[in-house]
C-alpha positions as CSV (number, residue, x, y, z in Angstrom):
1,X,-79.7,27.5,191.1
2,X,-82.2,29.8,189.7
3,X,-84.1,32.5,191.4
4,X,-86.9,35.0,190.3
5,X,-85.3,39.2,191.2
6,X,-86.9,42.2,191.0
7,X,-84.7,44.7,189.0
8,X,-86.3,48.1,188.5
9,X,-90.1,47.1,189.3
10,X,-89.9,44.0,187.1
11,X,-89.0,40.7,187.8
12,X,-86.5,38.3,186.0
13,X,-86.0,35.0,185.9
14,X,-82.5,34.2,186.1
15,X,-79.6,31.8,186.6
16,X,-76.2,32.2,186.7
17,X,-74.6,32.4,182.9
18,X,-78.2,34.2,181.6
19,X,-77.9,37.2,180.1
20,X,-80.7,39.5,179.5
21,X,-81.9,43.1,179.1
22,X,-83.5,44.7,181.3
23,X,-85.0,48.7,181.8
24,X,-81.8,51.4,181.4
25,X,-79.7,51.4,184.5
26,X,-77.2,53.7,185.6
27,X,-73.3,52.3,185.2
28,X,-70.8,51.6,182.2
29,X,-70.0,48.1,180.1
30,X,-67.9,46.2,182.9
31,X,-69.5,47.8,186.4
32,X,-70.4,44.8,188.5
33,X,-74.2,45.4,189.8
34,X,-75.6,43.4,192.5
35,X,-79.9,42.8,192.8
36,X,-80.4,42.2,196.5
37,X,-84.5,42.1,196.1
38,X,-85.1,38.2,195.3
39,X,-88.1,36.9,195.8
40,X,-87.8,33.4,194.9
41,X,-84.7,31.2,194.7
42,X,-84.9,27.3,193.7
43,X,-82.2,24.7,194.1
44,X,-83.1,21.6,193.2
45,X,-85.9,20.8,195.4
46,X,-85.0,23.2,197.9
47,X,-87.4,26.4,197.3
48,X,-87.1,29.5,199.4
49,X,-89.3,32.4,199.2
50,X,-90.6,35.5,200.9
51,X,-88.8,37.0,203.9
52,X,-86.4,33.6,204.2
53,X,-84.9,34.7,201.0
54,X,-81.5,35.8,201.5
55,X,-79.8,35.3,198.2
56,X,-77.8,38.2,196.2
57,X,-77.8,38.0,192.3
58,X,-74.7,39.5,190.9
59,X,-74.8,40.8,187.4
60,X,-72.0,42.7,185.2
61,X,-72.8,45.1,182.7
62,X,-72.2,43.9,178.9
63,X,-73.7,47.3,177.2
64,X,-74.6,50.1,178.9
65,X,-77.3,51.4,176.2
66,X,-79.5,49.5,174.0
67,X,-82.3,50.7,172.5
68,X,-85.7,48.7,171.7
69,X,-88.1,48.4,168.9
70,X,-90.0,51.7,167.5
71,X,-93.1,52.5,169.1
72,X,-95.2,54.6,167.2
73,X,-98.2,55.8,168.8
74,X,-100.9,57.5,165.9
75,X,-104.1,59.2,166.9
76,X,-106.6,60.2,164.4
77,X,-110.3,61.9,164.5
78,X,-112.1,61.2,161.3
79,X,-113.1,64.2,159.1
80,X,-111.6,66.5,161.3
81,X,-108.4,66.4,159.8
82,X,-106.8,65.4,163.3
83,X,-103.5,63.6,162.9
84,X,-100.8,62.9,165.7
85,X,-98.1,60.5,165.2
86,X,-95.3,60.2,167.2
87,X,-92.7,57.5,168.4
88,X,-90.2,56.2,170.8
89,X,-87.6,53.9,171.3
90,X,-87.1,52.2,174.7
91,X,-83.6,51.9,176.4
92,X,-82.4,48.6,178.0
93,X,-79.1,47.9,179.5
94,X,-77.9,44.2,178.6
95,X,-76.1,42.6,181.4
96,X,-75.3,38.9,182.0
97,X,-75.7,37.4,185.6
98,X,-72.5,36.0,187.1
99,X,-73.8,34.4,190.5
100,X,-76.6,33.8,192.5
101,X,-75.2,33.8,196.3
């Protein structure tokens, strides 16, 4: 079964078994987290979406705070002697999905 969730204003596609990061949630390694907005789920030839959806994805946390690639963002105004550079990291939390129900 597979089915395309919305977890904090992105969407996912998962399947039970996947595990993925997605944008820093609240909880510790082992919470249990369930995603009730699914838009889409698909089994077999059997696909459900909008309002008809009434599938729950259930996730468990694997690590509560991962942090993503630098980002540096540089800004420069030739001969003016203008230079800004700064950076940031993003923070992900890595769960894996359990069930799709």
């Amino acid at each position: 079964m597979l089915a395309i969730v919305k977890i904090a204003g992105q969407q996912f596609k998962v399947k039970a078994g996947d595990s993925l990061y997605v944008p820093h949630l609240e909880g510790k390694a082992g919470d249990a987290l369930e995603f009730s907005d699914v838009l889409i789920t698909h089994n077999g030839d059997n696909v459900v979406s909008g309002a008809n959806v009434k599938a729950v994805v259930k996730a468990e946390i694997i690590s509560d705070l991962v942090k993503g690639e630098k980002v540096i963002a540089f800004k420069m105004k030739r001969r003016k002697g203008f230079r800004k550079k700064h950076g940031h990291r993003t923070q992900y939390t890595h769960i894996k999905v359990t069930a799709i129900a």
